[in-house]
C-alpha positions in Angstrom: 36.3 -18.1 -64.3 37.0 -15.6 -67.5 35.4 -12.5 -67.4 35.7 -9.4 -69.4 33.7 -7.4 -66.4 35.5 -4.4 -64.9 35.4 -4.3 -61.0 32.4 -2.8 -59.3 31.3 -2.4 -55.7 29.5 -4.7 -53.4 26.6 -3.7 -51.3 28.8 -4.8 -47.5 28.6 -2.5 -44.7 32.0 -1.3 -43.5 30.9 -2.1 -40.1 32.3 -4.0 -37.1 29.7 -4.7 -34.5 28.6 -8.1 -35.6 27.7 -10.0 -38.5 24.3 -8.9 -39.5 25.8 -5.0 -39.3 29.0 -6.3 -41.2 26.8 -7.7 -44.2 24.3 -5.1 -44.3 21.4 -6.9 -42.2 19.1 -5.8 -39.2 19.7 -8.7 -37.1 17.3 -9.4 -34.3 17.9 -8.7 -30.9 18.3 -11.9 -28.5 17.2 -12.4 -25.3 19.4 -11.7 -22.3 20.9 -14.8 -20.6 19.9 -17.1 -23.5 22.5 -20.1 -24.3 24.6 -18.9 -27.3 23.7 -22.3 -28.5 20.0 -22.5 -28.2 18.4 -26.0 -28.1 21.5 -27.5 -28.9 23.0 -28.2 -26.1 26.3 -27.0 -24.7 29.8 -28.1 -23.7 28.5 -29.3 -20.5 25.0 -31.2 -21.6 26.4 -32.4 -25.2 23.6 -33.6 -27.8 26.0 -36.5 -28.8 29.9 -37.6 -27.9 30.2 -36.0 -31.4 28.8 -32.5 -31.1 31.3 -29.7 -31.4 30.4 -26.1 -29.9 31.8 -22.9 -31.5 31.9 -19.9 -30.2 33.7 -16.7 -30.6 33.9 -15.3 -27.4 35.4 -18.6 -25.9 31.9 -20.2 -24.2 32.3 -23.2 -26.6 34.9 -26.1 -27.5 36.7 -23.8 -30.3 36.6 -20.4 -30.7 37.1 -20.6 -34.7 35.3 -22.7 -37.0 38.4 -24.4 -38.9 39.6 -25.1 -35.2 36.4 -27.0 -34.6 36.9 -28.7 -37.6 40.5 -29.5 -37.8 40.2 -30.9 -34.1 38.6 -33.7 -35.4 39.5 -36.8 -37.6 36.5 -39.6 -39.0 33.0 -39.3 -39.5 29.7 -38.0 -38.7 30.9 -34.8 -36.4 28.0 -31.5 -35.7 29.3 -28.2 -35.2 26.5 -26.1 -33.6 28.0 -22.2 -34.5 26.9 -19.4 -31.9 25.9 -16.4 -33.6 28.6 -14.0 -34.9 31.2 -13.1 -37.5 33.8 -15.6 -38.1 36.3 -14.1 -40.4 38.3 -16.9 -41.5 38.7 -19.3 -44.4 37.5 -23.0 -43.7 38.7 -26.2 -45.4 36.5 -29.7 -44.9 38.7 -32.4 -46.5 37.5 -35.1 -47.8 38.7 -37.5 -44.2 35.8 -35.4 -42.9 32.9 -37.1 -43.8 29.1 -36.7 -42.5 29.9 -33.3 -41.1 27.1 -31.2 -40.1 27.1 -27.1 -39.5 24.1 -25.9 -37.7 23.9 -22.1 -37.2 22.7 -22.1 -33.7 20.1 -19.2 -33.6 18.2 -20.7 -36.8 18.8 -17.3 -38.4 21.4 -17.4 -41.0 21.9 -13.8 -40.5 23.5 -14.2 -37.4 26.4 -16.6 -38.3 28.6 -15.9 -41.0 31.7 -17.1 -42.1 33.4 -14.7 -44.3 36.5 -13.8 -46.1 38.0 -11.4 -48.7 40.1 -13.2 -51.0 39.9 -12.9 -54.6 41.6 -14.5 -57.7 43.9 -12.0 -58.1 44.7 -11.2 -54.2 49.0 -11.7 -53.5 49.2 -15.1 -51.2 52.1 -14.7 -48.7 55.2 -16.2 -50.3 54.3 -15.2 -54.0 51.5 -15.9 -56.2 47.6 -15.0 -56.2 45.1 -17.4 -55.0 43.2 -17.8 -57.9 39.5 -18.5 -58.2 39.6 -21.8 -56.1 41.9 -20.6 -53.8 39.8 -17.6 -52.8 37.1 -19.4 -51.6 36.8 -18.6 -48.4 35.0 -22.0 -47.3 35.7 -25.0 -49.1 34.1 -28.5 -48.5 35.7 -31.3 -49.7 33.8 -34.4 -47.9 31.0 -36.1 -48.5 28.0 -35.9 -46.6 28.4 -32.3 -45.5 25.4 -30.6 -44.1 24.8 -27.1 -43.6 21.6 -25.3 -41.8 20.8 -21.9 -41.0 24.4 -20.4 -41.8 25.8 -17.0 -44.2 28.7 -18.0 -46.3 30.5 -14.9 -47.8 33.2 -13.5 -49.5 33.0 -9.5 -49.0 36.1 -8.6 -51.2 35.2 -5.2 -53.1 36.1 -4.4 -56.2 36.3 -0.6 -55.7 38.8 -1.3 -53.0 41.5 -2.8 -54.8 41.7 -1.4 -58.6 44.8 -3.4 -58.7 43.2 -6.2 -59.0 42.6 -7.3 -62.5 41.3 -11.4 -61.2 38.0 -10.4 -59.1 36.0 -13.7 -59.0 36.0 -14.0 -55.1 33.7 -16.9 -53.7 31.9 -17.1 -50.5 32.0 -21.6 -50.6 33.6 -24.2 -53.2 31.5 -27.3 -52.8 33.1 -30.4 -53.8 31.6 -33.3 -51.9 29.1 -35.9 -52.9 25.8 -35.4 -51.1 26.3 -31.9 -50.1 22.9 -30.3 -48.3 22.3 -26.5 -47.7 19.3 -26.1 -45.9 18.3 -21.9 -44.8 21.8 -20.9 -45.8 22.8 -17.4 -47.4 25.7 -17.2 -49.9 26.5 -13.7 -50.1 29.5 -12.2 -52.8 30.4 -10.4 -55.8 31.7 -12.2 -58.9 31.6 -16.6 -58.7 29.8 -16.6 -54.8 29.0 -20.5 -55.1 31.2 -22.8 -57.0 28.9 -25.9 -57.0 31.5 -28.1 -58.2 33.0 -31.6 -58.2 36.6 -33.2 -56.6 37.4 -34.6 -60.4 35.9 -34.7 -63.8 34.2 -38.5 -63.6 32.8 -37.5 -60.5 29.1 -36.4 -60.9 28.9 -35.0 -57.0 25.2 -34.6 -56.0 24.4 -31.4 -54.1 20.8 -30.4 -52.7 20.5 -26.1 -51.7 16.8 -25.9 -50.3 15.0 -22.2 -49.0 18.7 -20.5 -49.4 19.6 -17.1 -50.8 22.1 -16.4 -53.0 23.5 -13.3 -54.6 26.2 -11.5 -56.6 26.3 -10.1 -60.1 28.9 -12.6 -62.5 28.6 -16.0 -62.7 27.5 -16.2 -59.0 26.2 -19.4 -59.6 28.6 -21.6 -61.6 31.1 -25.0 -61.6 30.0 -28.8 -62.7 27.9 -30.3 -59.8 24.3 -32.1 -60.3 22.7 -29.7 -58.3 19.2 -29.1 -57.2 18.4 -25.6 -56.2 14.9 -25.7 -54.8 12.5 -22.7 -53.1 16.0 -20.8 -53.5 16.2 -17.0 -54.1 18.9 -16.1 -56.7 19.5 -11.7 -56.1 21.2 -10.1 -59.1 23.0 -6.9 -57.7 23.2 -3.4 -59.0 26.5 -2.1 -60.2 28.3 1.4 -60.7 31.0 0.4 -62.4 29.3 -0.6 -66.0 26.6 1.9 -67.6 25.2 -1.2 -69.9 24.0 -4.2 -69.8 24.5 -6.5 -69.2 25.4 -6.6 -65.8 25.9 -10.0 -65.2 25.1 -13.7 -65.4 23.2 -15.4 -62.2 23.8 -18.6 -63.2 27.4 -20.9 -65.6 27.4 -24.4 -65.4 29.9 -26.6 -67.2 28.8 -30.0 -66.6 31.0 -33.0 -67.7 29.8 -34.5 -70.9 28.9 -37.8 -69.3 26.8 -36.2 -66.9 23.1 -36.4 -67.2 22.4 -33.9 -65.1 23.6 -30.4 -64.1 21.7 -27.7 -62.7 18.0 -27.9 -62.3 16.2 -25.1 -60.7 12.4 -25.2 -59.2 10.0 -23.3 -57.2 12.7 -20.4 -56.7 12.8 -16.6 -57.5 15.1 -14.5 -59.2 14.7 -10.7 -58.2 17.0 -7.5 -58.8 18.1 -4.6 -57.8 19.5 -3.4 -61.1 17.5 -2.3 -64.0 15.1 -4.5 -66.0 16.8 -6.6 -68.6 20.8 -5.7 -66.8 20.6 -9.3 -66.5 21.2 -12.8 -68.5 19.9 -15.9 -66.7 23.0 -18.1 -68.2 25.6 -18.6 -70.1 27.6 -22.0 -70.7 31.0 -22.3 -69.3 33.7 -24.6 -70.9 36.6 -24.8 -68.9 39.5 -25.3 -70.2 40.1 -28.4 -67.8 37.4 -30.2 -69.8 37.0 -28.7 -73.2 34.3 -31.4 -73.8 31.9 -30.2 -71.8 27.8 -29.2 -72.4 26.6 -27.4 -69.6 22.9 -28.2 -68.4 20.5 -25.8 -66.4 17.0 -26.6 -66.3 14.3 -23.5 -64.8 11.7 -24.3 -64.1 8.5 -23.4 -62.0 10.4 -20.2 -61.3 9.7 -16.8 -61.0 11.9 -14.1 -63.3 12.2 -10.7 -62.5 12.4 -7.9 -64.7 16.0 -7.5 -64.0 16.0 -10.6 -66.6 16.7 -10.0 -70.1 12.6 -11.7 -71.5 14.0 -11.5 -74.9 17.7 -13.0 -74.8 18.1 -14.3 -71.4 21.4 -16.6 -72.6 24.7 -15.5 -73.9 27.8 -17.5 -74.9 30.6 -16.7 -72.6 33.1 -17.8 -75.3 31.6 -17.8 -79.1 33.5 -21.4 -79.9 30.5 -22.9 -77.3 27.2 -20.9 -78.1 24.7 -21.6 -75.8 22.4 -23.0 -78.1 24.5 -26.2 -78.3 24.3 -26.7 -74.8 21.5 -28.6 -72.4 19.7 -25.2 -71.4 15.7 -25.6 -71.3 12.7 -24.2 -69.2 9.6 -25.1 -67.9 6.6 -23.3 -66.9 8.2 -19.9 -65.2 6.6 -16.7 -64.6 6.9 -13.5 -64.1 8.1 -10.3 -66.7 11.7 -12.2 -67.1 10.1 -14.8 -67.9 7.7 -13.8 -71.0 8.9 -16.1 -74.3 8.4 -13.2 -77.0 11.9 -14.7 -79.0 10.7 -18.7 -78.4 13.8 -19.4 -80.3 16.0 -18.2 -77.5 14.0 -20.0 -74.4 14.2 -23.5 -75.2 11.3 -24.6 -73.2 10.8 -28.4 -72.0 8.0 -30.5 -73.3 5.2 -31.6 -70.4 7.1 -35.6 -70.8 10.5 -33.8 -70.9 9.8 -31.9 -67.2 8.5 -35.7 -65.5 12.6 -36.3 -65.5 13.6 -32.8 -64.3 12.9 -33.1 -60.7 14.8 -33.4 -57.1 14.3 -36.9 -57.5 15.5 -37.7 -60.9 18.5 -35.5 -60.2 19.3 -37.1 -56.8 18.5 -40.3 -56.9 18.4 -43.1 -53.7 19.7 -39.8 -51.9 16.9 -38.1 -50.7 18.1 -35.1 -48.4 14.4 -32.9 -48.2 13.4 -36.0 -46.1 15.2 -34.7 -43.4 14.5 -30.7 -43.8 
C-alpha cells in the first residue's frame, strides 16, 4: 500500500541469542533435558503419520520451516516448531491444504519466523519485491492453522534510507478458513495483510487472543476477518514530530462482500502520544477501484493513543471514509469517547445482532476448537 509516511525506526533488538532477545522479549527459561517439542511428540513417538517436527538445531524432521513444508504434497499435515528464531521466508500454496503450525512451547515468544524484506528491497536478478513480495510468510491454502507462533518482519526503516517502499509484512494470508490462535504478528508499516487469492473470493479468516503491532496500516487487505480478544499495539516513532503517526487498521473489502473486518472484545494500547493515532482509514486499491471497505469495533477498548475526536481519515480524498462501511458499537476507554458523533458512526442495538463471529463466519466455526 500508498503511503506518504517517511521511514522511522522499529523497536527490534539487534540481538542474536534467540528469538525472544532478537524481538525484544524476556523469554522464559526452560527446563534442562525437556523435549524441544513438549507434548507433542517427537520423530521417534509421532502424534500421527502426518506430524512434521522442526527444529533448528537438527533434533527434528527439518531444520527450516519451508523445508518442513515443501517436503510435503496433499492435505491435513502439523508442523510442531521447537522454539527459536527461524529467519526465513515461508510460502504455503494453495496444494497445501489443512496445514497446521503449532509453536511447540505454547509461548509465541519462543518461535518466530521472521524476515526483513520490504517493498522497496532490490530482489536478486533486478527488481524490488514489492508489498506482497516482502512478506516474509505467505499462506496460500485453505484450512491453515496456526497456534502459539511470532510472525515478523523486522526490516527498519532507519537502516536503509534508500528505501523509499517501506511496507514490510510479517504474514500475507490468502486462504479460506485461515485460524490464528495465541499468535504475535510483529512489524513496521502493513504487518498483516489479511487478504484474499482473487477479488470474488470472500476468504474467511478467524485471529483469536493474538497480538499485533506496527504503526501504518498494520492491519489492512480484503479478507472477512474476525479479530477477537486481540491486542492491536500502535508504536512510537522518531521520525515524524506530528500526528498522526499511523493507522492500525485499512480494509478494502470487495464491493460484493458483506463482510470485512469486525473487531470484538480486543484492546488497542500505545506507546506513542495520545491522539498520534487514527483507528482507520479505507483503502481502494487500485486492483478493484470498486471497493467499500468495512470495519466494524466493537466491545473494544481504545487507548488514548486514539484520536476520540477524528479517529478516521481518507487515505485518498476520491474515497472519504464516510462513504465507506465503518461503524462502532459499545467500546470504551479515552479513544473511545464519541464527543464529534458525526465522525464515529456507531451501530444501532439490531444493527450489532449481525456483527458477530458467527454472522461473519458462518457453518465455519473455528473458536470450537480453541
Amino acid at each position: 500500500m500508498l503511503s506518504r509516511t517517511t521511514p522511522s525506526r522499529r523497536t527490534f533488538l539487534a540481538a542474536g541469542a534467540g528469538a525472544a532477545l532478537a524481538l525484544g522479549l524476556a523469554a522464559p527459561a526452560r527446563a534442562q533435558g525437556r523435549s524441544p517439542f513438549g507434548r507433542y511428540g517427537s520423530p521417534s513417538a509421532r502424534l500421527t503419520e502426518r506430524t512434521l517436527y522442526v527444529h533448528p538445531g537438527g533434533l527434528g524432521d527439518h531444520t527450516t520451516v519451508q523445508a518442513a513444508v515443501s517436503s510435503v504434497s496433499g492435505a491435513g499435515y502439523t508442523l510442531v516448531v521447537a522454539p527459536g528464531t527461524y529467519r526465513e521466508t515461508v510460502a504455503v500454496g494453495v496444494d497445501r491444504t489443512e496445514m497446521t503450525w503449532i509453536g511447540a512451547s505454547g509461548d509465541p515468544r519462543d518461535v518466530v519466523v521472521v524476515y526483513d524484506n520490504a517493498n522497496g528491497t532490490p530482489k536478486p536478478g533486478g527488481g524490488t519485491y514489492g508489498t506482497t513480495g516482502s512478506a516474509t510468510t505467505t499462506v496460500q491454502a485453505d484450512g491453515f492453522t496456526a497456534r502459539s507462533i511470532t510472525f515478523a518482519n523486522d526490516f527498519l526503516r532507519a537502516d536503509h534510507p534508500e528505501i523509499t517502499g517501506t511496507q514490510a509484512v510479517a504474514v500475507k494470508v490468502q486462504g479460506d478458513r485461515s485460524a490464528f490462535v495465541g499468535c504475535r504478528f510483529l512489524g513496521h508499516q502493513d504487518t498483516l495483510y489479511a487478504d484474499s487469492i482473487a477479488l470474488g473470493t470472500f476468504a474467511r479468516q478467524y485471529y483469536r487472543d493474538c497480538h499485533v503491532e506496527g504503526d501504518v496500516d498494520f492491519v489492512f487487505g480484503r479478507a472477512t476477518a474476525v479479530f477477537e480478544r486481540c491486542h492491536f499495539r500502535t508504536l512510537s516513532r522518531t521520525d515524524l514530530a506530528t500526528a498522526p503517526y499511523g493507522f492500525v487498521l485499512a480494509p478494502s473489502t470487495a464491493l460484493a462482500n458483506p463482510r470485512g473486518y469486525l473487531v470484538t472484545h480486543g484492546r488497542v494500547s500505545s506507546a506513542a502520544p495520545d491522539a498520534y493515532y487514527k483507528l482507520a482509514r479505507p483503502w481502494v486499491p487500485g486492483s478493484d477501484t470498486t471497493a467499500r471497505p468495512m470495519l466494524t469495533v466493537r466491545d473494544t477498548r481504545l487507548a488514548a493513543g486514539i484520536d476520540a475526536v477524528a479517529p478516521y481519515t481518507n487515505m485518498a480524498d476520491a474515497y472519504p471514509w464516510q462513504s465507506q462501511r465503518f461503524a462502532e458499537y459499545r467500546n470504551t476507554g479515552p479513544g473511545a469517547v464519541i464527543s464529534v458523533p458525526e465522525n464515529r458512526p456507531q451501530l444501532s442495538p439490531r444493527e450489532a445482532e449481525s456483527a458477530t463471529r458467527e454472522a461473519y463466519l458462518g457453518d465455519w466455526t473455528p473458536w470450537k476448537g480453541c
